[in-house]
FILOZA-65186 format. One record per atom (N, C-alpha, C, O): residue in one letter; y, z, x. Coordinates in steps of 0.2 Angstrom, whole numbers, padded with zeros to 4 digits, always signed. Last residue first. Layout:
BEGIN
AYZX ...
//
This chain:
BEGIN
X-0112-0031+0066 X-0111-0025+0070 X-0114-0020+0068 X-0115-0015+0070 X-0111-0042+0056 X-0115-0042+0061 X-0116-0035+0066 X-0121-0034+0071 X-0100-0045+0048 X-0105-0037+0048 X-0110-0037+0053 X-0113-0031+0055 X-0095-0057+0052 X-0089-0050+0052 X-0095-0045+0054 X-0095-0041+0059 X-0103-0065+0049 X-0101-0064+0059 X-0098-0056+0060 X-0099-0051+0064 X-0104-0065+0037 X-0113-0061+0042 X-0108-0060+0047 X-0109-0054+0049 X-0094-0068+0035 X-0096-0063+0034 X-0100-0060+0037 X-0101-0055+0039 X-0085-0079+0047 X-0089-0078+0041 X-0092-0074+0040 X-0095-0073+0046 X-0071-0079+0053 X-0077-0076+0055 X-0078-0076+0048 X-0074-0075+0044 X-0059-0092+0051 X-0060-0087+0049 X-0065-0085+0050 X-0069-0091+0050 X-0054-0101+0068 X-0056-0100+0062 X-0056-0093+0059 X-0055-0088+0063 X-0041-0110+0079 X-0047-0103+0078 X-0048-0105+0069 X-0044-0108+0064 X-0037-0118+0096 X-0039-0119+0088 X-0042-0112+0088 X-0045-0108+0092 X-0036-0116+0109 X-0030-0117+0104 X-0033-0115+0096 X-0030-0112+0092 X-0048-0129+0111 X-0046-0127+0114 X-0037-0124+0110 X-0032-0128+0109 X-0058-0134+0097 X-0056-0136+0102 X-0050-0130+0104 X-0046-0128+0100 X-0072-0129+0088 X-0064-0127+0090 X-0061-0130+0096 X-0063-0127+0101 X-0085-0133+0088 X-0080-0138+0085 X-0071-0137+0085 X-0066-0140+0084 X-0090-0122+0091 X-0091-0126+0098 X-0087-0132+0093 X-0087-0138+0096 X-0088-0106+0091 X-0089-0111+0087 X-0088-0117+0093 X-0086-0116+0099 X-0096-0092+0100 X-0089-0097+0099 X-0090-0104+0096 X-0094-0108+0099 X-0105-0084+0092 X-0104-0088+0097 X-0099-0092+0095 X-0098-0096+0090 X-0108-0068+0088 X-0105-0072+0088 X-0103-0076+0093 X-0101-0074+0098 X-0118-0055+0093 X-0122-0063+0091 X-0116-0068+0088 X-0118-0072+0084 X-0109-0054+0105 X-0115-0049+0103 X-0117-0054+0098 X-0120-0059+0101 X-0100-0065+0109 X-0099-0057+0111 X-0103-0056+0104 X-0101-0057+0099 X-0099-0079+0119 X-0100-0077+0115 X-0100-0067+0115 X-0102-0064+0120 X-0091-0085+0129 X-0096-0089+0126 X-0099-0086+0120 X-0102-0090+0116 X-0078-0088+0142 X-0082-0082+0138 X-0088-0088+0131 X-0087-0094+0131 X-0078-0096+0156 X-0077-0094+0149 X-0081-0092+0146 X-0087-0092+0147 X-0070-0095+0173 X-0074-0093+0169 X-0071-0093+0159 X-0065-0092+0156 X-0070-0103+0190 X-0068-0105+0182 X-0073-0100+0177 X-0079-0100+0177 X-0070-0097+0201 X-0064-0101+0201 X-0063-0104+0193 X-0058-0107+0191 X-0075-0082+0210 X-0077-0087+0202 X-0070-0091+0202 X-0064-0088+0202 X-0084-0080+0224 X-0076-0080+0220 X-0078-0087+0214 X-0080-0093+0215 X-0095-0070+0235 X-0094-0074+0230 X-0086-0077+0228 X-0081-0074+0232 X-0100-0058+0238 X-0099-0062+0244 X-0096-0069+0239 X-0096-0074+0243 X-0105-0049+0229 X-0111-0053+0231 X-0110-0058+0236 X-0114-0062+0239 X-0093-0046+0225 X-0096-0040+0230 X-0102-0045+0233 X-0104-0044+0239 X-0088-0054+0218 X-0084-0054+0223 X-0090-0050+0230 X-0091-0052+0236 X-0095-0055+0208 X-0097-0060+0211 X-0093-0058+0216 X-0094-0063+0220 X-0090-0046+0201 X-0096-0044+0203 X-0098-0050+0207 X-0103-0049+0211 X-0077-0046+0199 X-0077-0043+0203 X-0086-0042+0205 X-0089-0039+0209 X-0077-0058+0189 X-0075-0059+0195 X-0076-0052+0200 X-0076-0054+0206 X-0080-0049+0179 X-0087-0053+0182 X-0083-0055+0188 X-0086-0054+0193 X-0071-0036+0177 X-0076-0036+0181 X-0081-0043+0183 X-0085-0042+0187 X-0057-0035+0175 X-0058-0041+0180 X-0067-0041+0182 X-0070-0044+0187 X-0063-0017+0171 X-0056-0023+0172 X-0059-0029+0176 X-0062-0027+0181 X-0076-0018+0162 X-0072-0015+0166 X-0067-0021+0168 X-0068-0027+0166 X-0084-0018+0148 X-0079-0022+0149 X-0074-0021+0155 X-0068-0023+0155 X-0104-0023+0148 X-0098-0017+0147 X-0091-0022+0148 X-0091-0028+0149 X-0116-0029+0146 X-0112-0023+0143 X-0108-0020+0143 X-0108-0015+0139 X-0116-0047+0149 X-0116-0040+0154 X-0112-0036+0147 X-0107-0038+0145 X-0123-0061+0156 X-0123-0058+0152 X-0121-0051+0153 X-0124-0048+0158 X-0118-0078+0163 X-0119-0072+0165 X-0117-0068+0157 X-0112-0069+0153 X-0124-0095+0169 X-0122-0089+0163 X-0122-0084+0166 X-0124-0083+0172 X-0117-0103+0182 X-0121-0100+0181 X-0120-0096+0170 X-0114-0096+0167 X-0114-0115+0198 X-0113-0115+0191 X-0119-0110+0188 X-0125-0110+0190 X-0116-0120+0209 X-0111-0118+0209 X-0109-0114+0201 X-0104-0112+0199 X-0128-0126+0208 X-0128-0123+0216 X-0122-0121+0214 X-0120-0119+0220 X-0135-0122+0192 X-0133-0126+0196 X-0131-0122+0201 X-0131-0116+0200 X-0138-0110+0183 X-0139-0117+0183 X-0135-0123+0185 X-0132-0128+0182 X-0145-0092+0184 X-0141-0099+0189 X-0143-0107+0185 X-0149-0109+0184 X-0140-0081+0175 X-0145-0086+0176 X-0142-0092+0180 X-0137-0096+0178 X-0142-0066+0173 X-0137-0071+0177 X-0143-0074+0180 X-0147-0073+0184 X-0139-0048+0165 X-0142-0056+0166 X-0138-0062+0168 X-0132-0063+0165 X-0136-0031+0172 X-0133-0037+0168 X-0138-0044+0169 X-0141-0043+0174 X-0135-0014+0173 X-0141-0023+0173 X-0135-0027+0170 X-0131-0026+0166 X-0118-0009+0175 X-0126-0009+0172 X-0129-0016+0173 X-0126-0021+0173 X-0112-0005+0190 X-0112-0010+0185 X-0119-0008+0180 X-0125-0007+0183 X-0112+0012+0198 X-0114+0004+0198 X-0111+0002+0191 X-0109+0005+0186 X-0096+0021+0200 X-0105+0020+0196 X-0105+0013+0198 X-0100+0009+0199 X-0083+0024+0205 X-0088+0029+0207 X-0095+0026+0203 X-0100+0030+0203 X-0074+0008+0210 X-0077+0012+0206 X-0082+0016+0205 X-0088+0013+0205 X-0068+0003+0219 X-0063+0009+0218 X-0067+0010+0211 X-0064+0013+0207 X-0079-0011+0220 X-0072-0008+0225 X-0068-0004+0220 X-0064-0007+0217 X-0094-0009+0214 X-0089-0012+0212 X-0083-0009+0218 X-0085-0003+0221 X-0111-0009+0215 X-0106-0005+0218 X-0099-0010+0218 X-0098-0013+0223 X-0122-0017+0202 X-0117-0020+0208 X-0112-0010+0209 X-0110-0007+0204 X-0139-0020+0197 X-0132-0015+0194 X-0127-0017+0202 X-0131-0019+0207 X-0148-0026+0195 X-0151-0019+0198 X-0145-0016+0198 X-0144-0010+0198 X-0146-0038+0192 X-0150-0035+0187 X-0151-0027+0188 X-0153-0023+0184 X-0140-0042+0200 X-0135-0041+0197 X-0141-0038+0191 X-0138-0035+0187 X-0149-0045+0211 X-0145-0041+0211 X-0140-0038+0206 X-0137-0033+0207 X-0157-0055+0206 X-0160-0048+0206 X-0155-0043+0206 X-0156-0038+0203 X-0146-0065+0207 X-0149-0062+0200 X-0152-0054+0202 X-0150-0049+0199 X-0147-0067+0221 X-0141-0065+0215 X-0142-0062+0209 X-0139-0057+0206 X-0153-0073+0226 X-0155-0066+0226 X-0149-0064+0222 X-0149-0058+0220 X-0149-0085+0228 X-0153-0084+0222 X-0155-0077+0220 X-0157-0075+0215 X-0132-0089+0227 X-0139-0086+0231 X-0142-0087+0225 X-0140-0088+0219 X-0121-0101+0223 X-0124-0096+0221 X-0131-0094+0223 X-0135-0098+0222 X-0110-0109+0233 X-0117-0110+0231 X-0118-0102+0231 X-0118-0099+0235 X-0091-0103+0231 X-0096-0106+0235 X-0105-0106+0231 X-0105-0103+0226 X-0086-0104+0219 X-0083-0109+0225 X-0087-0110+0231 X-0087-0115+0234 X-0092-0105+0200 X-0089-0100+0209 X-0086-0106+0213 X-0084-0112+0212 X-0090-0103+0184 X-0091-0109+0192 X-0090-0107+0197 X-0084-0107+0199 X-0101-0096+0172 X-0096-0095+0178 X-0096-0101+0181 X-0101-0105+0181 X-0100-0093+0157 X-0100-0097+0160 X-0097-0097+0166 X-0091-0097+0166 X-0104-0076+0147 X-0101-0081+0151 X-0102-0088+0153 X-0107-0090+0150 X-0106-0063+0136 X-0109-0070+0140 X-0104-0075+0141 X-0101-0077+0136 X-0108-0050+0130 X-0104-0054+0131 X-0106-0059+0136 X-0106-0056+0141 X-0118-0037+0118 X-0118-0040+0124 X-0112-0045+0125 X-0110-0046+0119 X-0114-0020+0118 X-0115-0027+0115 X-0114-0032+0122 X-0112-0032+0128 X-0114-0004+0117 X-0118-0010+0123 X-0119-0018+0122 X-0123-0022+0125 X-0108+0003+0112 X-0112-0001+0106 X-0116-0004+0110 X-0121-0007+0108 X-0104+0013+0119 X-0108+0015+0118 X-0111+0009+0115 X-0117+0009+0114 X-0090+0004+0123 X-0096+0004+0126 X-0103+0005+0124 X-0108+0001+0125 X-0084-0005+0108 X-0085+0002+0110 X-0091+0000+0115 X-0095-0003+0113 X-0079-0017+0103 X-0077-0013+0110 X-0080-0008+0111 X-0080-0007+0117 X-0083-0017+0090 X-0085-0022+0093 X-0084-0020+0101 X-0089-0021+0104 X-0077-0005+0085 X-0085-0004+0085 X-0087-0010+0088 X-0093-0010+0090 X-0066-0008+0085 X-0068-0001+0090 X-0075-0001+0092 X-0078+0001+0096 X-0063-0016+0075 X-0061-0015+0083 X-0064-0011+0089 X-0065-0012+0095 X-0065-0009+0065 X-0070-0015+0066 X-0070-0017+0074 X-0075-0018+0078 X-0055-0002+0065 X-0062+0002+0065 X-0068-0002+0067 X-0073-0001+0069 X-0043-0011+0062 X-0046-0006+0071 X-0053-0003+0069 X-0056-0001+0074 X-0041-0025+0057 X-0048-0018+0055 X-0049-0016+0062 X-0053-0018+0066 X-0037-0037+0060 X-0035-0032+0056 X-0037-0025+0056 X-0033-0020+0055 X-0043-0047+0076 X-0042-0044+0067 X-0037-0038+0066 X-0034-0034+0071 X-0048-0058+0085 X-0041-0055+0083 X-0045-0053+0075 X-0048-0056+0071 X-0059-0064+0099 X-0059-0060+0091 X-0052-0058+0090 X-0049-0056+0095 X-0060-0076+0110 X-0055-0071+0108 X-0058-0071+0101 X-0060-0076+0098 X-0069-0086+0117 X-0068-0083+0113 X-0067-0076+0115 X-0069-0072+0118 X-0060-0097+0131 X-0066-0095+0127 X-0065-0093+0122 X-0060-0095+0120 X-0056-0097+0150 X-0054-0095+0143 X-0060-0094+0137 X-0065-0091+0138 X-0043-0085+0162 X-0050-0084+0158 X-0049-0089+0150 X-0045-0088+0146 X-0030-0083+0165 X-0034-0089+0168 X-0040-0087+0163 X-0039-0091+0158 X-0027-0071+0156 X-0024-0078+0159 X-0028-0083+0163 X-0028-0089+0160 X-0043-0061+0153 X-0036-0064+0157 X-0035-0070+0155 X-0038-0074+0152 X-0047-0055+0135 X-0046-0060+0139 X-0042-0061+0145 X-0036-0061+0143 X-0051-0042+0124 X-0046-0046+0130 X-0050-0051+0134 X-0056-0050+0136 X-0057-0037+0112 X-0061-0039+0118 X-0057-0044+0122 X-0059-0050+0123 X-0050-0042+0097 X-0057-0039+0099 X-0061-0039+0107 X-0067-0040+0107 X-0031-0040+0097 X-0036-0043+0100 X-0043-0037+0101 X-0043-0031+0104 X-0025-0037+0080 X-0026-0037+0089 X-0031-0038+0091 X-0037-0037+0088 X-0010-0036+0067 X-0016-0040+0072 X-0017-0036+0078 X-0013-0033+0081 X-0001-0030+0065 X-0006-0026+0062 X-0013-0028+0067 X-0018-0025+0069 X+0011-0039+0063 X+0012-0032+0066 X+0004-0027+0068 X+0003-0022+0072 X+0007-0043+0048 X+0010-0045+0054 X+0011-0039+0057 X+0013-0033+0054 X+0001-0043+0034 X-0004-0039+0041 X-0001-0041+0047 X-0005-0042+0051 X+0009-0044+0028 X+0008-0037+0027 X+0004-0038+0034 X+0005-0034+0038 X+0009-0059+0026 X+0015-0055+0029 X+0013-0050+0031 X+0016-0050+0037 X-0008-0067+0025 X-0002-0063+0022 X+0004-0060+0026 X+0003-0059+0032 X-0012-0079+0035 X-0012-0074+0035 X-0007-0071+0032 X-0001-0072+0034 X-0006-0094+0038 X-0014-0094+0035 X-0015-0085+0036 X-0021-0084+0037 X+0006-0093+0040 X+0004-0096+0036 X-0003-0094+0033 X-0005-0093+0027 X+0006-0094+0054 X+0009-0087+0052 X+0007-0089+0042 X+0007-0084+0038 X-0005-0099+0064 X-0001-0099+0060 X+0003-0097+0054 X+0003-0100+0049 X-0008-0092+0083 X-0009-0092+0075 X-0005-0094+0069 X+0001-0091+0070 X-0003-0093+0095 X-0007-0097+0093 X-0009-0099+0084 X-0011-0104+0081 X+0004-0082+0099 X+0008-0087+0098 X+0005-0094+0096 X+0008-0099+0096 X-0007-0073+0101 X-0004-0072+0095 X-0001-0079+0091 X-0002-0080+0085 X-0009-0075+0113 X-0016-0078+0109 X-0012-0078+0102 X-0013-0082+0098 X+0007-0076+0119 X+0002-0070+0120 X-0002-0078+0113 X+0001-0083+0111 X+0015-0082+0137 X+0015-0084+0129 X+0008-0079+0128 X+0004-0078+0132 X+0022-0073+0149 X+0019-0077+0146 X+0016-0079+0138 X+0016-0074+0134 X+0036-0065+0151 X+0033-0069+0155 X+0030-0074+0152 X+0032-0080+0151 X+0033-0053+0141 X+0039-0054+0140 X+0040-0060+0146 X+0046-0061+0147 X+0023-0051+0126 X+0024-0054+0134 X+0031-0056+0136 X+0035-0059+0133 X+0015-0045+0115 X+0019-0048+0117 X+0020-0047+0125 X+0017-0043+0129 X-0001-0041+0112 X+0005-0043+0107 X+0010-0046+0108 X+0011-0050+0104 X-0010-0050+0121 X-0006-0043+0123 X-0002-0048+0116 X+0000-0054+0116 X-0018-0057+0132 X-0021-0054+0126 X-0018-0050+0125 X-0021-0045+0127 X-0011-0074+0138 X-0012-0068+0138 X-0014-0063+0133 X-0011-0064+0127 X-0014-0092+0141 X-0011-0086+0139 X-0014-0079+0139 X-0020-0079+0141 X-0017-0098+0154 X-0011-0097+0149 X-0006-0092+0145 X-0001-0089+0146 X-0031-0109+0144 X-0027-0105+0152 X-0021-0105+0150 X-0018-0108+0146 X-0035-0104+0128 X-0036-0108+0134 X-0031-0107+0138 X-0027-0103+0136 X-0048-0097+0116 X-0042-0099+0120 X-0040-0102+0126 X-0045-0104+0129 X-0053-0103+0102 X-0055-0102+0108 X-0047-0103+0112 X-0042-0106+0111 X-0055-0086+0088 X-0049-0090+0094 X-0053-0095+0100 X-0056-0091+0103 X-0061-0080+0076 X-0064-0081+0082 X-0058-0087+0084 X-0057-0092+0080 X-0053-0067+0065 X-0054-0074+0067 X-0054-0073+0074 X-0051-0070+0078 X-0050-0057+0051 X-0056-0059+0056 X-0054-0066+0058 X-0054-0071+0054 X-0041-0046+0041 X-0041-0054+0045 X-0046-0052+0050 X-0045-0047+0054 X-0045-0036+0024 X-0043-0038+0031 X-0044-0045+0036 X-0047-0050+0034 X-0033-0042+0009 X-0038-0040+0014 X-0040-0042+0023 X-0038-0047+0026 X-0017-0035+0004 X-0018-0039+0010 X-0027-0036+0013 X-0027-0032+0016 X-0013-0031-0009 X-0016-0025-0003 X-0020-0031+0002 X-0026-0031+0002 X+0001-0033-0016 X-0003-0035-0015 X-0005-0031-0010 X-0001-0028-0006 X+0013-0026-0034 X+0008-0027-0025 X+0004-0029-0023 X-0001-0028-0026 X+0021-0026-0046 X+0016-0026-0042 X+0015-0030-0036 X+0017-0035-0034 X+0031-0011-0049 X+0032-0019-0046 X+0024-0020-0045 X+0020-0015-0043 X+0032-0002-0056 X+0032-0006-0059 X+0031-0014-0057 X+0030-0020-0060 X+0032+0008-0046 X+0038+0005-0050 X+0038+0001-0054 X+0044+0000-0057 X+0021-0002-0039 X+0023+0003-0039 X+0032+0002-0041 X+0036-0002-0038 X+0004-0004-0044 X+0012-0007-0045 X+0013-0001-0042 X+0009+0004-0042 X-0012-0016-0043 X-0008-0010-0040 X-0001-0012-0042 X+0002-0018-0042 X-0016-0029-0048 X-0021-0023-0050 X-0014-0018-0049 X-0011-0015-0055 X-0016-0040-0038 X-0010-0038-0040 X-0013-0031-0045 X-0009-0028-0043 X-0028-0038-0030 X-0025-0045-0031 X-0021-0042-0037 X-0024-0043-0042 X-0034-0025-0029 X-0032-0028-0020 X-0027-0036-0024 X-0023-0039-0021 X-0041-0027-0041 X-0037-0021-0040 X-0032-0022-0034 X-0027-0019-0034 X-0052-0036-0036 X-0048-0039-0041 X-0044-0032-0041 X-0045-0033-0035 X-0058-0028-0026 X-0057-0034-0024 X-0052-0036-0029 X-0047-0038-0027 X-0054-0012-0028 X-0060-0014-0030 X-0056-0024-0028 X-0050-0024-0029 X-0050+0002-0018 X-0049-0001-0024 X-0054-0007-0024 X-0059-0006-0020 X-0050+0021-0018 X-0052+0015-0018 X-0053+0010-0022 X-0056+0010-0027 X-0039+0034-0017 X-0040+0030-0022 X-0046+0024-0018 X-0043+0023-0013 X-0034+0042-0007 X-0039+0040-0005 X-0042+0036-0010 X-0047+0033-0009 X-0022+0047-0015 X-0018+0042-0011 X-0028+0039-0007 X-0027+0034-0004 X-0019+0050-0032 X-0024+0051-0025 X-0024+0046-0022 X-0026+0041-0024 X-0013+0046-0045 X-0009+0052-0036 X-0015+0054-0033 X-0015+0059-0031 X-0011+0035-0055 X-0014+0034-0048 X-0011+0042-0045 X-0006+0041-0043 X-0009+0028-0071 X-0005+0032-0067 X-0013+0036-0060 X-0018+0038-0062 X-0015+0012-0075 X-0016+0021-0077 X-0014+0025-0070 X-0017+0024-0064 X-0012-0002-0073 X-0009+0001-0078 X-0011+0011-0081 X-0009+0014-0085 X-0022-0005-0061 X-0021-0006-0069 X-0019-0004-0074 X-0022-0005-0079 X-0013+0011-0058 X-0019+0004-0056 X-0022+0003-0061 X-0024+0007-0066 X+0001+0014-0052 X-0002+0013-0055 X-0008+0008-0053 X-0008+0004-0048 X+0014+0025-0044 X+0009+0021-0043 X+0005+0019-0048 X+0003+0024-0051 X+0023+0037-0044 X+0025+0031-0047 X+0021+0025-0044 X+0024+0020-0042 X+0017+0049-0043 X+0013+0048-0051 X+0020+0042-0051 X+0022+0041-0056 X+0021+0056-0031 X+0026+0058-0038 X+0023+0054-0043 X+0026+0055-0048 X+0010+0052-0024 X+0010+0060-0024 X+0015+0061-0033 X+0015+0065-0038 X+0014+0039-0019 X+0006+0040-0024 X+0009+0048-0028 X+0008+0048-0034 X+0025+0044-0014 X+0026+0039-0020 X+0019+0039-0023 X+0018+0038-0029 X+0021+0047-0001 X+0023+0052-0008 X+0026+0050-0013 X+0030+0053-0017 X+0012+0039+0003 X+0011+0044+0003 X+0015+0049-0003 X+0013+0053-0007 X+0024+0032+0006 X+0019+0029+0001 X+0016+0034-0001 X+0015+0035-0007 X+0030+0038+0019 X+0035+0038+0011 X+0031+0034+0005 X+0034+0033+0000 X+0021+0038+0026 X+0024+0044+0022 X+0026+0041+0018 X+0024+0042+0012 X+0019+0026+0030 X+0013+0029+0027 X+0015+0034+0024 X+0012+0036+0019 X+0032+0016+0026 X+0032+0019+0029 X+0024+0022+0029 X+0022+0019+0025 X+0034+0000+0015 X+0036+0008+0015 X+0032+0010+0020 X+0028+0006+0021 X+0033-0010+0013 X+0037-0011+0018 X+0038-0006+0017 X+0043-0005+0018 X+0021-0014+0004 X+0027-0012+0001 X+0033-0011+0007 X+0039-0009+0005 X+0010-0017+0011 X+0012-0023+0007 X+0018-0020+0004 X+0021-0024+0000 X+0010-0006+0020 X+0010-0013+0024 X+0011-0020+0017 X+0012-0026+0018 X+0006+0005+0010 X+0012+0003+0015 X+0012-0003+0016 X+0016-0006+0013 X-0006+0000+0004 X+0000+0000+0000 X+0006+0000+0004 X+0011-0004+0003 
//
């Protein structure tokens, strides 16, 4: 009800509380009320006005070199400046945010949504979700590489190894790489340690969402519900 009425959480909070909310037309003061899909599509007034409860936004972005995963940038252009301001209600401006960051150079699939709880559960280490890559290094990938990367890597200025990760060589420069967690800059960091440097990397997919492969580069869609519940 805030973010579709420009009120504050307090100050809706105490417009539920003074009984000038209605749903359906029968006076509302439990601000935990839940609503029902047709209740979310004008159902709700306050004042008599009615309201729209903006449902949440899911969508898979491929991104491309450039840009940055940050609300704003005062330097480079953000994943944001990507979206059509068009194809999402008003209400939930302000409210977007990136599912699992991306560098500037890095590109591939970006999650943007609405739903920090959705957020959290996609990010959270504990979920161990997997993230898969496309590497191209600079020099020929050993083959003991794998082993190694399965046995966990000693990173520079980090007290734990890496957990297992999976890294399948397909080509003398060229690899997948799958791995559980999110440390800063880490696939480049794991290829750094193995005597390596990754000169191209894209993300591929995060836990059974794969990047649509008819999004060209810039382009993004809405995540379809299995993609959404899938967690």
């Amino acid at each position: 009800m805030a973010a579709s009425s420009g009120l504050s959480r307090k100050q809706a909070t105490l417009e539920v509380r003074r009984g000038n909310v209605q749903i359906d037309g029968i006076q509302c003061k439990r601000t935990a009320t839940q609503l029902s899909d047709a209740q979310q599509n004008g159902g709700v007034t306050l004042n008599s006005t009615a309201l729209f409860t903006a449902k949440p936004l899911y969508l898979m972005l491929h991104k491309p070199k450039g840009y940055v995963c940050a609300n704003t940038d005062a330097d480079h252009p953000t994943v944001f400046d990507l979206l059509n301001e068009r194809d999402f209600h008003p209400s939930l401006q302000g409210q977007l945010q990136v599912a699992g960051r991306l560098d500037i150079d890095t590109t591939g699939l970006v999650l943007i949504t609405s739903d920090g709880l959705w957020n959290h559960t996609v990010t959270s280490p504990n979920k161990k979700l997997g993230k898969r890559y496309l590497v191209t290094t600079a020099n020929p990938i050993a083959s003991d590489s794998v082993a190694l990367f399965e046995q966990g890597l000693e990173l520079r200025g980090d007290s734990k190894p890496t957990k297992p990760a999976k890294l399948i060589i397909t080509g003398s420069h060229c690899a997948e790489l799958e791995i559980t967690e999110g440390r800063y800059h880490q696939v480049k960091r794991m290829f750094a340690a193995v005597g390596n440097k990754v000169v191209e990397l894209h993300r591929v997919r995060i836990a059974d969402i794969t990047l649509d492969d008819t999004l060209a580069p810039c382009e993004y869609r809405t995540l379809t519900a299995e993609e959404v519940n899938g967690f």
